[in-house]
N, C-alpha and C positions, 0 to 999 in steps of 0.2 A: 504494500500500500504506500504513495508515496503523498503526501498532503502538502499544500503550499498555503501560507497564511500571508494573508496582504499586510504592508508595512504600511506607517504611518509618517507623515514629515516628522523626521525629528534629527537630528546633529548631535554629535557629543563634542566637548570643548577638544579644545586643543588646537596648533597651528595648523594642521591639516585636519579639514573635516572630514567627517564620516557621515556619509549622506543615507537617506532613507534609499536610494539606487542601489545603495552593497547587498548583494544577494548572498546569503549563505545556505547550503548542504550543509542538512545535520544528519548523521547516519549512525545508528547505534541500535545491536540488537534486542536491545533490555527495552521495553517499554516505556517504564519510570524514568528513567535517564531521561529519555527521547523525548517523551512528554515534559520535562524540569528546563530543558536545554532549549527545546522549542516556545517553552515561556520564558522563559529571559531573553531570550532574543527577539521575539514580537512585540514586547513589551518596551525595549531600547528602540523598538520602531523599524526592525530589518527585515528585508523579502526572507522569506523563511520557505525552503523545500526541504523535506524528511520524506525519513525512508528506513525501513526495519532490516532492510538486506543490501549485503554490499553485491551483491548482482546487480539490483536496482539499480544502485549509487552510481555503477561504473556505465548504466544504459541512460542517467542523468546527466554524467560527467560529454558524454559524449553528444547530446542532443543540447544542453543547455551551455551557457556560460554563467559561474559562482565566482565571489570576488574572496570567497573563503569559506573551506571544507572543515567541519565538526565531524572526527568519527572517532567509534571506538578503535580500540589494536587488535584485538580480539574475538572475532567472531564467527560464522560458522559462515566454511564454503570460499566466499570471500572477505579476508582482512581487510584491516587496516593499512598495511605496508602497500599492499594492491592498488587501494583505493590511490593511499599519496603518492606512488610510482604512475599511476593510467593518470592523475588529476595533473603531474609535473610534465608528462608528455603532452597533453592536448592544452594546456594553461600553464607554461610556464613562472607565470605571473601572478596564479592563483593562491594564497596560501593554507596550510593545512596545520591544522592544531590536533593532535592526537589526545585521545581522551581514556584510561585504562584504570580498569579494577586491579591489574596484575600489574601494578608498579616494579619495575626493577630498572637498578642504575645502568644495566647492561640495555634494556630495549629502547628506555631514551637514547643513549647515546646513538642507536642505531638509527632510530628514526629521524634523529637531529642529521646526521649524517647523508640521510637518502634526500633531505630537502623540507621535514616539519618546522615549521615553522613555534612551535612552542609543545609541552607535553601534560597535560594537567591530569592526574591522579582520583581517582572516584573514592568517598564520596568526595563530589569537588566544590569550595563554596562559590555563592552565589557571585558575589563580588571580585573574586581571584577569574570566571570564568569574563565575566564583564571586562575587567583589565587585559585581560591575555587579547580577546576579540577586538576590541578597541584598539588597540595596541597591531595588531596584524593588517586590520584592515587601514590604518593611519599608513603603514608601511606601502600595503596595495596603492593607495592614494598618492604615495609619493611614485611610485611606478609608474603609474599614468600619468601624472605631473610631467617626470624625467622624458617619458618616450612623446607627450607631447611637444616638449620643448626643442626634442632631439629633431623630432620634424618640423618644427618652423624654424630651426636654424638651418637645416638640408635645403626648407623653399624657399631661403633668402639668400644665403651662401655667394651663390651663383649671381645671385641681381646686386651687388654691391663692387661697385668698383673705385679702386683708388686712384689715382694721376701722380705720378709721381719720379722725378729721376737720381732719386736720392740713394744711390745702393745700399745703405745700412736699412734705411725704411722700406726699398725694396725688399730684404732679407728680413726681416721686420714682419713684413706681411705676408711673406712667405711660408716662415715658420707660425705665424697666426694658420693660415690658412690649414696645415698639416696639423695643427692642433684640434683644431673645431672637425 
Protein backbone atom coordinates (compact mmCIF):
# COMPACT_ATOMS: atom_id res chain seq x y z
CA UNK A 1 0.00 0.00 0.00
CA UNK A 2 1.70 3.18 -0.78
CA UNK A 3 -0.26 6.48 0.61
CA UNK A 4 0.68 10.10 -0.08
CA UNK A 5 -0.57 12.86 2.31
CA UNK A 6 -0.77 16.56 0.85
CA UNK A 7 1.68 19.12 2.57
CA UNK A 8 0.84 22.25 3.68
CA UNK A 9 2.95 25.89 3.01
CA UNK A 10 5.10 25.87 5.66
CA UNK A 11 9.30 26.66 5.86
CA UNK A 12 11.41 25.93 8.70
CA UNK A 13 14.10 28.61 9.79
CA UNK A 14 17.32 28.64 8.71
CA UNK A 15 19.54 30.35 5.63
CA UNK A 16 18.20 27.91 3.28
CA UNK A 17 14.78 27.03 3.24
CA UNK A 18 12.91 24.02 3.21
CA UNK A 19 9.81 24.44 1.36
CA UNK A 20 6.50 22.62 1.47
CA UNK A 21 7.92 21.31 -2.43
CA UNK A 22 10.57 18.80 -0.48
CA UNK A 23 8.82 15.48 -1.06
CA UNK A 24 9.93 12.74 1.19
CA UNK A 25 9.69 8.49 0.82
CA UNK A 26 9.18 7.01 4.19
CA UNK A 27 9.49 3.26 3.95
CA UNK A 28 9.56 1.06 6.86
CA UNK A 29 8.01 -2.29 7.42
CA UNK A 30 6.76 -1.81 11.16
CA UNK A 31 3.44 -0.15 10.82
CA UNK A 32 3.93 2.02 14.02
CA UNK A 33 7.03 3.51 12.95
CA UNK A 34 5.54 4.31 9.59
CA UNK A 35 2.46 5.69 10.84
CA UNK A 36 4.88 8.07 13.82
CA UNK A 37 7.35 9.12 11.00
CA UNK A 38 4.42 9.97 8.51
CA UNK A 39 3.09 12.22 11.38
CA UNK A 40 5.84 14.32 11.92
CA UNK A 41 6.56 14.86 8.69
CA UNK A 42 2.90 16.13 7.55
CA UNK A 43 2.79 17.95 10.35
CA UNK A 44 6.35 20.10 9.44
CA UNK A 45 4.09 20.48 6.28
CA UNK A 46 6.18 17.83 3.77
CA UNK A 47 4.63 15.93 0.51
CA UNK A 48 4.64 12.65 2.33
CA UNK A 49 4.67 9.15 0.06
CA UNK A 50 4.88 5.75 2.23
CA UNK A 51 5.11 2.50 1.67
CA UNK A 52 5.38 -0.98 3.93
CA UNK A 53 7.62 -2.68 1.21
CA UNK A 54 10.80 -1.93 -0.12
CA UNK A 55 9.65 -3.47 -3.48
CA UNK A 56 7.27 -0.66 -3.43
CA UNK A 57 9.98 1.85 -2.60
CA UNK A 58 12.25 0.93 -5.37
CA UNK A 59 8.94 0.86 -8.14
CA UNK A 60 8.53 4.72 -6.37
CA UNK A 61 12.05 5.59 -6.60
CA UNK A 62 11.82 4.88 -10.20
CA UNK A 63 8.54 6.47 -11.25
CA UNK A 64 8.71 9.54 -8.94
CA UNK A 65 11.36 12.09 -7.92
CA UNK A 66 11.91 12.41 -3.50
CA UNK A 67 14.09 15.23 -2.21
CA UNK A 68 14.62 12.76 0.73
CA UNK A 69 14.22 8.92 1.46
CA UNK A 70 13.12 7.80 5.35
CA UNK A 71 13.67 3.98 5.49
CA UNK A 72 14.27 1.29 7.79
CA UNK A 73 17.84 -1.06 7.35
CA UNK A 74 16.15 -3.93 7.91
CA UNK A 75 13.46 -5.42 6.23
CA UNK A 76 12.13 -8.36 4.45
CA UNK A 77 12.95 -9.01 0.76
CA UNK A 78 14.06 -5.61 0.12
CA UNK A 79 16.43 -3.47 2.46
CA UNK A 80 17.49 -0.63 3.25
CA UNK A 81 21.07 -0.67 1.66
CA UNK A 82 18.91 -1.58 -1.66
CA UNK A 83 16.79 1.13 -1.32
CA UNK A 84 19.83 3.82 -0.65
CA UNK A 85 22.07 2.16 -3.51
CA UNK A 86 18.78 2.07 -6.51
CA UNK A 87 17.68 5.99 -4.77
CA UNK A 88 21.95 7.11 -5.40
CA UNK A 89 21.65 5.62 -8.84
CA UNK A 90 18.42 7.31 -10.21
CA UNK A 91 18.93 10.62 -7.78
CA UNK A 92 22.13 11.36 -7.04
CA UNK A 93 21.18 14.30 -5.31
CA UNK A 94 18.43 12.76 -3.21
CA UNK A 95 19.32 12.20 0.27
CA UNK A 96 18.78 9.17 2.46
CA UNK A 97 18.53 8.82 6.36
CA UNK A 98 18.57 5.32 7.42
CA UNK A 99 16.33 4.54 10.34
CA UNK A 100 17.15 1.00 12.44
CA UNK A 101 15.86 -1.01 15.43
CA UNK A 102 19.22 -3.13 15.01
CA UNK A 103 21.62 -0.35 15.82
CA UNK A 104 25.24 -1.27 15.52
CA UNK A 105 28.57 0.91 15.17
CA UNK A 106 29.60 -1.42 12.24
CA UNK A 107 26.07 -0.85 9.92
CA UNK A 108 26.23 2.89 10.38
CA UNK A 109 29.50 3.10 9.38
CA UNK A 110 28.58 1.11 6.32
CA UNK A 111 25.74 2.95 5.25
CA UNK A 112 27.42 6.22 5.81
CA UNK A 113 29.84 4.82 3.57
CA UNK A 114 27.56 3.78 0.55
CA UNK A 115 26.05 7.42 0.50
CA UNK A 116 23.39 7.95 3.93
CA UNK A 117 23.12 10.79 4.52
CA UNK A 118 22.54 10.56 8.41
CA UNK A 119 21.59 7.14 10.66
CA UNK A 120 18.95 7.46 13.47
CA UNK A 121 18.24 4.42 15.89
CA UNK A 122 14.52 3.32 16.93
CA UNK A 123 12.90 4.05 19.26
CA UNK A 124 13.88 7.41 17.66
CA UNK A 125 12.72 10.94 19.35
CA UNK A 126 10.59 13.08 17.89
CA UNK A 127 12.65 16.08 17.72
CA UNK A 128 16.31 14.23 16.86
CA UNK A 129 14.18 12.84 13.75
CA UNK A 130 12.84 16.73 12.87
CA UNK A 131 16.72 17.82 13.19
CA UNK A 132 18.26 15.17 11.04
CA UNK A 133 15.34 15.98 8.00
CA UNK A 134 15.69 19.46 8.40
CA UNK A 135 19.18 19.36 8.28
CA UNK A 136 19.25 16.82 4.85
CA UNK A 137 16.97 18.59 3.09
CA UNK A 138 18.69 22.27 3.87
CA UNK A 139 21.61 20.36 2.39
CA UNK A 140 19.30 19.05 -0.96
CA UNK A 141 18.57 22.89 -1.04
CA UNK A 142 21.88 23.85 -1.24
CA UNK A 143 22.26 21.29 -4.34
CA UNK A 144 19.94 22.97 -6.26
CA UNK A 145 21.18 26.23 -5.30
CA UNK A 146 24.90 25.18 -6.60
CA UNK A 147 23.62 23.39 -9.83
CA UNK A 148 21.54 26.25 -10.56
CA UNK A 149 24.03 28.76 -10.37
CA UNK A 150 26.49 26.29 -12.14
CA UNK A 151 24.17 26.91 -15.03
CA UNK A 152 23.76 30.43 -15.26
CA UNK A 153 27.26 30.94 -15.03
CA UNK A 154 27.66 28.12 -18.26
CA UNK A 155 24.70 30.69 -20.16
CA UNK A 156 26.67 33.60 -19.50
CA UNK A 157 30.26 32.48 -19.68
CA UNK A 158 30.22 32.74 -23.32
CA UNK A 159 28.25 36.20 -23.70
CA UNK A 160 30.97 38.26 -21.67
CA UNK A 161 33.79 39.73 -23.25
CA UNK A 162 36.79 41.70 -22.38
CA UNK A 163 38.89 44.22 -24.63
CA UNK A 164 41.86 44.34 -23.63
CA UNK A 165 45.89 44.39 -24.73
CA UNK A 166 47.26 44.12 -21.56
CA UNK A 167 49.05 40.47 -21.25
CA UNK A 168 49.12 40.18 -17.51
CA UNK A 169 45.19 40.86 -17.79
CA UNK A 170 45.02 38.91 -20.69
CA UNK A 171 46.51 35.85 -18.44
CA UNK A 172 44.39 37.27 -15.94
CA UNK A 173 41.33 36.28 -17.67
CA UNK A 174 42.54 33.47 -18.86
CA UNK A 175 43.11 31.66 -15.91
CA UNK A 176 39.54 33.21 -14.66
CA UNK A 177 38.02 31.68 -17.55
CA UNK A 178 39.74 27.93 -16.66
CA UNK A 179 38.59 28.47 -13.22
CA UNK A 180 34.66 29.17 -13.76
Amino acid sequence: MVKVLPSRSHCLSGRYSVSNRNRILIVDDEQIALRNLEHIMKKEGYEITSTQSGQNALKLLEEQQFDLVLTDLKMEKVDGNQILKRCKELSPDTEVIMITGYASLQSAIQVMKKGAYDYVTKPFKLDEVRKVVKEALEKVALKKENHQLREQIEKFAGKVKFITQNPNMQRLLDTARQIA
